[in-house]
TORMAR-421830 format. One record per residue (C-alpha): x, y, z. Coordinates in steps of 0.25 Angstrom, whole numbers, plus 5000, padded with zeros to 4 digits. Each point is the difference from the previous one (the first is absolute). Example, Ala and Ser with C-alpha at 12.3 -4.5 7.8 and 13.67 -1.06 7.14 Angstrom:
! residues 2
<east 5049 | north 4982 | up 5031>
<east 5006 | north 5014 | up 4998>
! end
This chain:
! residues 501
<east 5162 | north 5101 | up 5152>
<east 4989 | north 5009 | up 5005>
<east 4990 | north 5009 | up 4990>
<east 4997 | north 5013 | up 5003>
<east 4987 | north 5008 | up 4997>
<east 5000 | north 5003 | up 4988>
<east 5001 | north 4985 | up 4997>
<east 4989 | north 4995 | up 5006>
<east 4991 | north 5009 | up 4996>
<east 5002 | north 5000 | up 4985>
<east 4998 | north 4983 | up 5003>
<east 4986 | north 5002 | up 5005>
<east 4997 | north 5009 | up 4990>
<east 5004 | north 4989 | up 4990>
<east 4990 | north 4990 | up 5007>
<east 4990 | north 5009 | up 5001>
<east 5001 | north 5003 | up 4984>
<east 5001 | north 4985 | up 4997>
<east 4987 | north 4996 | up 5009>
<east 4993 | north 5012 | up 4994>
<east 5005 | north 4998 | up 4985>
<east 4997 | north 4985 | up 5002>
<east 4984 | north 5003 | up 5002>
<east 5000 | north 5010 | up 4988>
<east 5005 | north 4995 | up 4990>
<east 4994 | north 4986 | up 5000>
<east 4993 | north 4995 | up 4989>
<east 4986 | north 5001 | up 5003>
<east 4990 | north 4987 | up 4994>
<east 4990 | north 5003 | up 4988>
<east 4988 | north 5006 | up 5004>
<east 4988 | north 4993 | up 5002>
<east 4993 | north 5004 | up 4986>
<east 5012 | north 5000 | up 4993>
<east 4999 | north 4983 | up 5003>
<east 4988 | north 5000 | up 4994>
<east 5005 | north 5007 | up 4989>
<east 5013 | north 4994 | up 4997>
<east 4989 | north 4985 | up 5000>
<east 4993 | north 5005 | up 4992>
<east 5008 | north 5005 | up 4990>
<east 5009 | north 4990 | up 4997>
<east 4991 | north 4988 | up 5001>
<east 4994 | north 5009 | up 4989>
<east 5011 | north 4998 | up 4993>
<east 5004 | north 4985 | up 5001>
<east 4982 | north 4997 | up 4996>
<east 5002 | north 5010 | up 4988>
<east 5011 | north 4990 | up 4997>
<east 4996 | north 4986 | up 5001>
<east 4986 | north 5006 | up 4994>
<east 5007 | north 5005 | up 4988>
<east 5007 | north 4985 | up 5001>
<east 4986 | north 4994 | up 4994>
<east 4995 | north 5009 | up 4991>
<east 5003 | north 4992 | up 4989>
<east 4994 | north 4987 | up 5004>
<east 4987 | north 5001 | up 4993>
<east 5005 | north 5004 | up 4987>
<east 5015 | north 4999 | up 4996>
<east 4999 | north 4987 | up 4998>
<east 4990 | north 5004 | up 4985>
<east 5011 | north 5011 | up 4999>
<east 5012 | north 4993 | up 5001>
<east 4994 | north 4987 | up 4988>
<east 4995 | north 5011 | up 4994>
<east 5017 | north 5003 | up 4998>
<east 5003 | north 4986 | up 4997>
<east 5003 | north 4996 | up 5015>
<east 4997 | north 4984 | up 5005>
<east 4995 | north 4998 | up 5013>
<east 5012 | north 4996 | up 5007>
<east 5005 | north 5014 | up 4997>
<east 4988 | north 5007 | up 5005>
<east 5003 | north 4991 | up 5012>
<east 5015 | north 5004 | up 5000>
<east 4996 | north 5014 | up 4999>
<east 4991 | north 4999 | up 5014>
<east 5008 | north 4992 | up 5007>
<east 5011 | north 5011 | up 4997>
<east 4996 | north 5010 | up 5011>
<east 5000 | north 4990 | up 5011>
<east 5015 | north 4995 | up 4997>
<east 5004 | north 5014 | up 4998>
<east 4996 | north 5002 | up 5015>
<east 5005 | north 4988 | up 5005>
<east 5013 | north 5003 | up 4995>
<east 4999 | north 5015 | up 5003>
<east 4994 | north 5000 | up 5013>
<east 5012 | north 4994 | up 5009>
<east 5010 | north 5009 | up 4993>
<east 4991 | north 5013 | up 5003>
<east 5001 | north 4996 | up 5013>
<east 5015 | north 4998 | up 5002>
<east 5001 | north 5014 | up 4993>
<east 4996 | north 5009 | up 5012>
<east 5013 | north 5002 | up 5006>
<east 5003 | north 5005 | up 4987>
<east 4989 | north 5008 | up 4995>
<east 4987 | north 5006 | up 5009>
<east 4990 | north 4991 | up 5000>
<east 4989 | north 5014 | up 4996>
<east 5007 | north 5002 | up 4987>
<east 5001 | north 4984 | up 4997>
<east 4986 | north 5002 | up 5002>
<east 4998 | north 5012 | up 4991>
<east 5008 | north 4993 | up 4989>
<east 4992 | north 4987 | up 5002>
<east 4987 | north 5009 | up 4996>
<east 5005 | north 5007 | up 4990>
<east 5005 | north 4987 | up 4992>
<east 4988 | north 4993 | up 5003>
<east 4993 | north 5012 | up 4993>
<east 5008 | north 5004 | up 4990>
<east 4999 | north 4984 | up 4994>
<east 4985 | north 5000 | up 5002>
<east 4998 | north 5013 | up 4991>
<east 5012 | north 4991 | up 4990>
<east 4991 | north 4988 | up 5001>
<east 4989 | north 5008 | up 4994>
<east 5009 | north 5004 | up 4988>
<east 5005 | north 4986 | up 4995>
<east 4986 | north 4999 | up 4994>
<east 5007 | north 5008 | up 4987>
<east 5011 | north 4990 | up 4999>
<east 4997 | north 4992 | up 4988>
<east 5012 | north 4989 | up 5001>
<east 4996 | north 4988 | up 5009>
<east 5015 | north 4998 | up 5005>
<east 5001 | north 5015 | up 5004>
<east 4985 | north 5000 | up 5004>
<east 5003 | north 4987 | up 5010>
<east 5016 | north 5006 | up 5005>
<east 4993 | north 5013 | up 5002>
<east 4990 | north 4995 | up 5008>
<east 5007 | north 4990 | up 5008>
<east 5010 | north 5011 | up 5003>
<east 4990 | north 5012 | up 5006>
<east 4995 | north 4987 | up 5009>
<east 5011 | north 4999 | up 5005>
<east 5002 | north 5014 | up 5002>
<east 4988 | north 5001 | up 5007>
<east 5003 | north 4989 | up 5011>
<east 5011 | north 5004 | up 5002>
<east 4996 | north 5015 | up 5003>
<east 4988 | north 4993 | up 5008>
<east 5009 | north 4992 | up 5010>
<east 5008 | north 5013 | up 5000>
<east 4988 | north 5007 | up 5006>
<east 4996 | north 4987 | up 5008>
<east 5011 | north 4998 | up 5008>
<east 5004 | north 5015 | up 5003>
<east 4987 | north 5005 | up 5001>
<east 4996 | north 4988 | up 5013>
<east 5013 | north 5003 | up 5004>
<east 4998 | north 5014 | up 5001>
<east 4988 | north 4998 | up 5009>
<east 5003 | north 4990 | up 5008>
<east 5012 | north 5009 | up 5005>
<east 4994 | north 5015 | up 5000>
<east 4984 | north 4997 | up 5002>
<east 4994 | north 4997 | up 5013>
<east 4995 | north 4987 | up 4995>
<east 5005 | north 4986 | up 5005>
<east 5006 | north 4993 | up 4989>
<east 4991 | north 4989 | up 4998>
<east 4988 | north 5009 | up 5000>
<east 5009 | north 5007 | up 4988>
<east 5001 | north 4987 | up 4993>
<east 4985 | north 4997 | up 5003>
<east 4999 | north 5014 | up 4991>
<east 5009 | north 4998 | up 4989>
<east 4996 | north 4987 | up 4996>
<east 4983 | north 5004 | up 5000>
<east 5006 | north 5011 | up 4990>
<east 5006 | north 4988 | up 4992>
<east 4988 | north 4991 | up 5000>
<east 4991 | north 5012 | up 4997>
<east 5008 | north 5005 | up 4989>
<east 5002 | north 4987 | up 4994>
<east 4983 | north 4999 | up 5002>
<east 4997 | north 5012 | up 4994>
<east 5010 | north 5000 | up 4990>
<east 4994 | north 4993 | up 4988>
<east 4986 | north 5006 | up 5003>
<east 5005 | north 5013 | up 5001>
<east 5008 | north 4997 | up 4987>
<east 4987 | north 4995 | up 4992>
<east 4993 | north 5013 | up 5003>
<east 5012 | north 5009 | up 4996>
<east 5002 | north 4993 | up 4986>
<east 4985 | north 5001 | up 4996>
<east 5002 | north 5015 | up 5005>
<east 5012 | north 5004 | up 4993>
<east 5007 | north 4988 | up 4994>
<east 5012 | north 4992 | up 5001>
<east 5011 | north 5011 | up 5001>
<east 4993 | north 5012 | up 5007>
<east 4996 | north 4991 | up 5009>
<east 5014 | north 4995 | up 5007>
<east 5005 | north 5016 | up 4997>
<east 4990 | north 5004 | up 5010>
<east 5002 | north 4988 | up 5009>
<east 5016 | north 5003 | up 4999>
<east 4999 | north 5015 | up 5003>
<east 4990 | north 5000 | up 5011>
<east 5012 | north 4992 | up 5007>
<east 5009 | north 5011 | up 4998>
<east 4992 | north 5010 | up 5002>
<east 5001 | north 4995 | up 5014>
<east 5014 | north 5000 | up 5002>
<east 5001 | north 5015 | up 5005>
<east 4990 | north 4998 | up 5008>
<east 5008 | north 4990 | up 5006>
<east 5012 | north 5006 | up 5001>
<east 4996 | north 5012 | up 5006>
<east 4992 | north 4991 | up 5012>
<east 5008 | north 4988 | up 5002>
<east 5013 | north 5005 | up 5008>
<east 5014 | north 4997 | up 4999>
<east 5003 | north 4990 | up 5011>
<east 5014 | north 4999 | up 5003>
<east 5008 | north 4989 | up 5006>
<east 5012 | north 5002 | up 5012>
<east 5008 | north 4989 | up 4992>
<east 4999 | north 5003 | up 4987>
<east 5007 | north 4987 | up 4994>
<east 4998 | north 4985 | up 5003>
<east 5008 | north 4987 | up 4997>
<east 4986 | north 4992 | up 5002>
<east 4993 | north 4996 | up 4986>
<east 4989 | north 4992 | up 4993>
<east 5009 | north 4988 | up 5001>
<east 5004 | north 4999 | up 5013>
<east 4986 | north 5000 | up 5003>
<east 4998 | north 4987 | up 4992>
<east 5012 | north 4995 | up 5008>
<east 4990 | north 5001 | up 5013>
<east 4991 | north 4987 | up 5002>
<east 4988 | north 5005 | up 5004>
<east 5001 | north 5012 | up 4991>
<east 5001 | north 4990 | up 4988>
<east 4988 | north 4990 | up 5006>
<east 4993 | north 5016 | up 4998>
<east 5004 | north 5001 | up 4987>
<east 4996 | north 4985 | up 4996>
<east 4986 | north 5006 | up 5007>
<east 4996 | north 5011 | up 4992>
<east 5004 | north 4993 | up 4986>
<east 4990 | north 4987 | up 5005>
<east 4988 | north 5010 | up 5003>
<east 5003 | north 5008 | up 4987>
<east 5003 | north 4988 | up 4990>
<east 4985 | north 4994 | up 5008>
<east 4994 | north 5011 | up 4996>
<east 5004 | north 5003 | up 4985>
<east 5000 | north 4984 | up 4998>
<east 4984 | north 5002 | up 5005>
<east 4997 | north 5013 | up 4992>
<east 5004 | north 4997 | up 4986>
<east 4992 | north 4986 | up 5000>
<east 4989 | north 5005 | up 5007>
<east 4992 | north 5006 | up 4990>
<east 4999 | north 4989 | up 4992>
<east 4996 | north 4990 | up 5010>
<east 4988 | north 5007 | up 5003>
<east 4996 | north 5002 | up 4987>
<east 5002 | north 4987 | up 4995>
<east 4995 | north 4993 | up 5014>
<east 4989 | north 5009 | up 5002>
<east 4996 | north 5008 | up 4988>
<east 5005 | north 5014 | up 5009>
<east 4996 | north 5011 | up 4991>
<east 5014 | north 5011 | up 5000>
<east 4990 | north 5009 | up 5009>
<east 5000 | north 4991 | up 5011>
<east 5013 | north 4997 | up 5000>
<east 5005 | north 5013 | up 5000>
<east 4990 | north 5004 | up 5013>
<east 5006 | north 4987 | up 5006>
<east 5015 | north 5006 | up 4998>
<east 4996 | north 5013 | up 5005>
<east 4994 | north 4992 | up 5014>
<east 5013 | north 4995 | up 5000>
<east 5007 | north 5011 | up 4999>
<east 4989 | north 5007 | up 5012>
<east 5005 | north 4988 | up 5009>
<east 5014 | north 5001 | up 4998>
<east 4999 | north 5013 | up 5005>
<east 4994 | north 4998 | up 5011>
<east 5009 | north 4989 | up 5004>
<east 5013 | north 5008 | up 4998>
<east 4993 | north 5011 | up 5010>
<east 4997 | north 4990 | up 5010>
<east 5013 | north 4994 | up 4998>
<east 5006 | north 5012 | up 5005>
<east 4994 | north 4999 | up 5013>
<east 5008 | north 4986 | up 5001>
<east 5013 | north 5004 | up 4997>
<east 5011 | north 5004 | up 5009>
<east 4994 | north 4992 | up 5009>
<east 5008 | north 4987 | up 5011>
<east 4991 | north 4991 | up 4992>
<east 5002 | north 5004 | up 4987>
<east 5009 | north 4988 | up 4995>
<east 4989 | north 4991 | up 5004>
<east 4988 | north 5006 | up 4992>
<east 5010 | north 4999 | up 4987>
<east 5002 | north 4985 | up 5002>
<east 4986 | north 4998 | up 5002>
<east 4996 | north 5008 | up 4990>
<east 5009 | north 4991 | up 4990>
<east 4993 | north 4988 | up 5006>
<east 4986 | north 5006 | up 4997>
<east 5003 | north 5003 | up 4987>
<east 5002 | north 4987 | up 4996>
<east 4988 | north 4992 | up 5001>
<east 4993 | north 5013 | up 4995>
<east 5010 | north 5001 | up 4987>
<east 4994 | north 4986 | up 4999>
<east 4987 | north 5004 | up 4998>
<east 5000 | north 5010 | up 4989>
<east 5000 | north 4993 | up 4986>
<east 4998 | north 4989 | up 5008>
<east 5014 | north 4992 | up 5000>
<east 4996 | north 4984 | up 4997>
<east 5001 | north 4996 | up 5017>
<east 4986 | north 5010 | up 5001>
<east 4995 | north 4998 | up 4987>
<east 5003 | north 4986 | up 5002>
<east 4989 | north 5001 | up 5016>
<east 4989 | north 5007 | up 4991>
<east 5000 | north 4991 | up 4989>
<east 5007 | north 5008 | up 4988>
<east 4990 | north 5010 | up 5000>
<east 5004 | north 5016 | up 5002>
<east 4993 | north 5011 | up 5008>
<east 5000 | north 5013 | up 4997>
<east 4996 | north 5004 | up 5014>
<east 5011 | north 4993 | up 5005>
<east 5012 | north 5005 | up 4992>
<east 4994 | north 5013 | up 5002>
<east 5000 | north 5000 | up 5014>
<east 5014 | north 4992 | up 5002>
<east 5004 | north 5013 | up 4992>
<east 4995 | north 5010 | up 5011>
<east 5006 | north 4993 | up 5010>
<east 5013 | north 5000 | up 4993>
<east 4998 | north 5014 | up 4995>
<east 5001 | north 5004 | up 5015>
<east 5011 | north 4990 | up 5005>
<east 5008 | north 5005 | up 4990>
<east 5004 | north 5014 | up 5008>
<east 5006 | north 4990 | up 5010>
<east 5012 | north 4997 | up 4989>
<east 5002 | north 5014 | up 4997>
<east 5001 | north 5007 | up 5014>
<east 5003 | north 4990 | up 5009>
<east 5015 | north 4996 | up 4994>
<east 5003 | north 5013 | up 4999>
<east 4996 | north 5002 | up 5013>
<east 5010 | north 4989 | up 5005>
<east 5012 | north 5002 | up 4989>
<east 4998 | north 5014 | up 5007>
<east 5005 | north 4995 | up 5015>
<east 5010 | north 4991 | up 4993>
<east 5007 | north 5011 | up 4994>
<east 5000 | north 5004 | up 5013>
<east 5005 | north 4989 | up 5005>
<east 5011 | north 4997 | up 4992>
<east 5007 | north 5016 | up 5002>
<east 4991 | north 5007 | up 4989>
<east 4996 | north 5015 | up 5006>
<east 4984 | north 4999 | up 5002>
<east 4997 | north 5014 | up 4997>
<east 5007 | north 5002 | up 4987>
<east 4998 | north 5004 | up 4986>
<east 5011 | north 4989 | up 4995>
<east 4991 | north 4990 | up 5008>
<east 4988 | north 5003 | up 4996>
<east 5004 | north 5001 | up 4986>
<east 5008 | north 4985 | up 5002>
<east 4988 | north 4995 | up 5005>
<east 4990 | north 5005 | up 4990>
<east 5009 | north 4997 | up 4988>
<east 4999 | north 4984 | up 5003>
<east 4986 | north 5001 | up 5004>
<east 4997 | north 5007 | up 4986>
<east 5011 | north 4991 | up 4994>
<east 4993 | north 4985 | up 5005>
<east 4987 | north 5006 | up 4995>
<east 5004 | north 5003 | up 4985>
<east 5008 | north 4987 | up 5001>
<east 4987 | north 4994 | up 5002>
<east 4991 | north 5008 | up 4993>
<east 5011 | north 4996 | up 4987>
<east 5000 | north 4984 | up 5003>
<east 4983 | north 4998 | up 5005>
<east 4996 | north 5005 | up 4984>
<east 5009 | north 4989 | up 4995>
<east 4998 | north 4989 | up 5010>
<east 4987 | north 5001 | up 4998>
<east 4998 | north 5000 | up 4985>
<east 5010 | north 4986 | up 5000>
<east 4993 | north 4992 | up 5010>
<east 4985 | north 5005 | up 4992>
<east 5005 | north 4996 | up 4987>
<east 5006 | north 4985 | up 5005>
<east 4991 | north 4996 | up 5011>
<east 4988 | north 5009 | up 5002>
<east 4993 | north 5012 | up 5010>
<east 5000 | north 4990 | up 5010>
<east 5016 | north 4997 | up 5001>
<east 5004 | north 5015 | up 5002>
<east 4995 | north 5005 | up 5014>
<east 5005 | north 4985 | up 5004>
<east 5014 | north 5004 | up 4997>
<east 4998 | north 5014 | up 5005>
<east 4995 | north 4992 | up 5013>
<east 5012 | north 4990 | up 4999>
<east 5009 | north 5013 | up 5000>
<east 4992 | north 5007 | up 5010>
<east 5002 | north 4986 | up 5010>
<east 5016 | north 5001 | up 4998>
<east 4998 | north 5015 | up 5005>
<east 4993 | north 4998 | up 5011>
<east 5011 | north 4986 | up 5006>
<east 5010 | north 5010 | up 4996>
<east 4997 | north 5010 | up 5009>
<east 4993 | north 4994 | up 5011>
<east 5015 | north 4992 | up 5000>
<east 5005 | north 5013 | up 4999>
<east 4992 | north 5004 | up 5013>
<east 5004 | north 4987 | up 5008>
<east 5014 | north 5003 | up 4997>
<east 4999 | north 5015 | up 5007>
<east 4992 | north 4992 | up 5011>
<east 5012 | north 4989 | up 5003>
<east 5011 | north 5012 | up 5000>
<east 4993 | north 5010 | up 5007>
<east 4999 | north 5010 | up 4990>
<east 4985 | north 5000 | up 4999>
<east 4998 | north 5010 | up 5012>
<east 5009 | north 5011 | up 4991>
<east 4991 | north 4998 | up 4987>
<east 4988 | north 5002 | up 5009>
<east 5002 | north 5013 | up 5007>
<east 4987 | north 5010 | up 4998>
<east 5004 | north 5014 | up 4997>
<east 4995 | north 5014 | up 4994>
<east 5007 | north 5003 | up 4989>
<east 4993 | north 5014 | up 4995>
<east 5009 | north 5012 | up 4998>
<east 4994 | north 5008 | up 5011>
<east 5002 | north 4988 | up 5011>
<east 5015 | north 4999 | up 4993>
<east 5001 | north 5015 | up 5002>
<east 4997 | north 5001 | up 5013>
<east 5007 | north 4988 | up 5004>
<east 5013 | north 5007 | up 4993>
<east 4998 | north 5012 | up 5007>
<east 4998 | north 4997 | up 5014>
<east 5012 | north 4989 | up 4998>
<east 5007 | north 5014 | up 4995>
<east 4995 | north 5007 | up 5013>
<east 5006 | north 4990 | up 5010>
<east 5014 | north 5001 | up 4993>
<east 4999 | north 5014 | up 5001>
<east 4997 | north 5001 | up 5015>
<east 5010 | north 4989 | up 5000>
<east 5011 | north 5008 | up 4996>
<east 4996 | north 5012 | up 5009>
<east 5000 | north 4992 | up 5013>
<east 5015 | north 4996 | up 4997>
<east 5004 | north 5014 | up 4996>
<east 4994 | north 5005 | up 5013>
<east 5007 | north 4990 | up 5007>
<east 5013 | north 5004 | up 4994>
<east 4996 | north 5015 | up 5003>
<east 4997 | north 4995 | up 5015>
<east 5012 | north 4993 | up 5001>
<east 5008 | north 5013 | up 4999>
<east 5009 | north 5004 | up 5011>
<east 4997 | north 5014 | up 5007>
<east 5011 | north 5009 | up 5000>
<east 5001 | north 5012 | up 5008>
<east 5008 | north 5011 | up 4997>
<east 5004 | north 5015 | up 5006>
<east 4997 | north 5012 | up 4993>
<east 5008 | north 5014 | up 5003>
<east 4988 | north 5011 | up 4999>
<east 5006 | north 5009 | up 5008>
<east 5013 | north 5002 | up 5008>
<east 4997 | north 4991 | up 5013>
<east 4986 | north 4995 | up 4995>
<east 5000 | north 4985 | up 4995>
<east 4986 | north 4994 | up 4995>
<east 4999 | north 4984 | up 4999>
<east 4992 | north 4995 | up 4986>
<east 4998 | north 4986 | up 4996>
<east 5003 | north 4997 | up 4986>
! end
């Protein structure tokens, strides 16, 4: 059946609408300021957050006896926030297929200052059951609106900003350390200032005042495939996504288990005066920062793997060294330095970026691995709901490991557990490691790659390109492939004109 005309031309109008339209209409990536911008803004946020997490620390435990509460209360009360977010931050995760991850971020905000400014009020409350249920409850509020603004809020950035993810992570956490560091400091000096409950009412509502700043910066990223059948379990299901896990609940219950006994093994080792202390914490915090910024550098890299199992291995002998464990106490005689816990804490103040970027780094390619769509927000939000997850999980159990090995064997005993603990990780995954080496999987975790959105941009759009010229090339083939037909016209009474059609 042959086309006349008519035909042909209206089908390379078609092409010609579809090429055009194609190059018009295409999302175009943020603007260069408006990364800065979105950065900024949100990790904002999420500081404002975990700042306003400790700004009880230095004097609700005299409020809350002052209600009648016991110790292991005020403890319960504290370790509230952390569970809150363990529990929280997998399902927040899960939930972007369901609700946007910029107003799960929005509602995460505005939770975690609406119970800041509630915290402030239960100072009124006279009953000591009410006064403990009250306060136990906005703390749970308050993590939960935390992991809320966590997980979407990296999300958000790894998927819309032009930043690499790891160098995402490498910002978020600094906002967590800083916030925990300036948290009680800044506390102290706002409840001399203005007391107990104008001081979290101004906290909480320079949180929210925020939020429309974020919502008119941040932009609503929308996914092509808005569902997905992948959740926070299956990711479990995964080996190595698991051994990651197991990772960031080792480095976190390391750290809380060192952080809570700390304190009073220098002053009843050393004599620290509080002062001291408090400058060592804040060198601490400086060093930590530093690491997680050079960590960046690292990540994404063929080696990367390796500098996480060598890190584990390094952090061993080190972890030894800080209160000293009995083996090094043992090789200088019983006697304790205070030059040499303090520097043994440097050094692990700075290792400890490597077990927060590098795992995420590698779950990153697993996902990829095992089917997971690399650039997308329900992966991002998968990946940093178990990474914020095995850090509360840790951050939950370190208080209390700690606190039962001080009270039945000594300082001593506690970082030679936590290094016991540490040895387990580091056989578990370099077995993990030898496993991907005898099956040939290894190669396929190592691949190097750019994952920022403007390299995933333009990898997507000239990919888009080449299926569009594609899809010319066979129409004109087709078009070529069409007989020509010759046909007579009449014009006049014994005139004939031959056209080709």
């Amino acid at each position: 059946m042959h086309r006349d005309h008519s035909d042909n031309f209206e089908e390379y109008e078609s092409l010609f609408s579809e090429v055009t339209e194609s190059g018009s209409t295409e999302e175009l990536p943020p603007a260069k300021d408006k990364h800065n911008s979105m950065l900024i803004i949100v990790v904002a946020l999420i500081f404002l957050s975990f700042c306003i997490d400790t700004l009880l620390v230095p004097f609700f435990p005299d409020v809350a006896l002052k209600h009648g509460l016991l110790l292991a209360e005020v403890g319960v009360v504290f370790s509230a926030f952390d569970f809150a977010r363990f529990v929280t931050a997998p399902i927040a995760g899960s939930m972007f297929s369901r609700c946007h991850p910029k107003k799960l971020c929005a509602i995460g905000a505005t939770a975690a200052g609406a119970a800041c400014i509630s915290f402030g009020i239960t100072s009124s409350i006279n009953s000591t059951t009410i006064f403990f249920i009250s306060c136990l409850a906005i703390r749970c509020v308050a993590g939960m609106g935390s992991a809320m603004l966590n997980v979407s809020g990296t999300s958000l950035l790894m998927k819309a900003s032009g930043y690499e993810s790891s160098t995402i992570v490498a910002f978020v956490e600094t906002a967590n350390m800083v916030g925990y560091a300036l948290g009680p400091a800044l506390g102290a000096f706002l409840y001399q200032m203005v007391g107990y409950t104008y001081m979290f009412c101004i906290s909480g509502a320079c949180l929210l005042i925020l939020l429309p700043v974020f919502c008119c910066i941040v932009p609503k990223v929308e996914e092509e495939s808005k569902s997905s059948s992948r959740d926070f379990l299956s990711l479990l299901k995964i080996p190595g996504l698991f051994i990651m896990f197991l990772s960031w609940v080792t480095i976190k219950l390391s750290e809380t288990s060192r952080t809570t006994e700390l304190t009073t093994f220098y002053h009843i080792s050393f004599g620290t005066s509080p002062t001291t202390i408090g400058i060592l914490y804040a060198i601490w915090s400086l060093l930590c920062t530093v690491g997680l910024v050079g960590g960046a550098k690292f990540a994404n890299k063929k080696f990367t793997p390796y500098l996480l199992l060598t890190s584990w291995i390094v952090f061993i002998p080190i972890c030894l060294s800080v209160l000293p464990s009995p083996p090094v106490s043992y090789i200088f005689g019983g006697r304790r330095y205070f030059l040499l816990t303090s520097i043994a804490m440097s050094i692990l103040a700075i290792f400890a970026s490597s077990f927060y970027i590098f795992p995420f780094s590698i779950a990153h390619q697993l996902v990829r691995i095992n089917g997971y769509p690399e650039n997308s927000l329900h992966t991002y939000g998968l990946l940093t709901g178990l990474m914020n997850s095995g850090l509360c999980l840790g951050s939950t159990v370190g208080p209390i490991l700690s606190g039962v090995i001080v009270d039945n064997f000594g300082f001593e005993w506690t970082q030679t557990v936590v290094a016991s603990i540490i040895t387990l990780m580091a056989i578990l995954f370099g077995s993990y490691l030898l496993h991907l080496k005898c099956t040939n999987q290894l190669s396929a975790l190592f691949r190097e790659e750019n994952t920022t959105a403007d390299t995933i941009y333009e990898s997507s759009k000239q990919q888009k390109t080449e299926q569009i010229a594609e899809a010319c090339s066979e129409r004109m083939k087709l078009c070529l492939q069409e007989p020509i037909i010759c046909t007579k016209v009449q014009l006049q009474p014994g005139a004939e004109l031959t056209t080709m059609k």
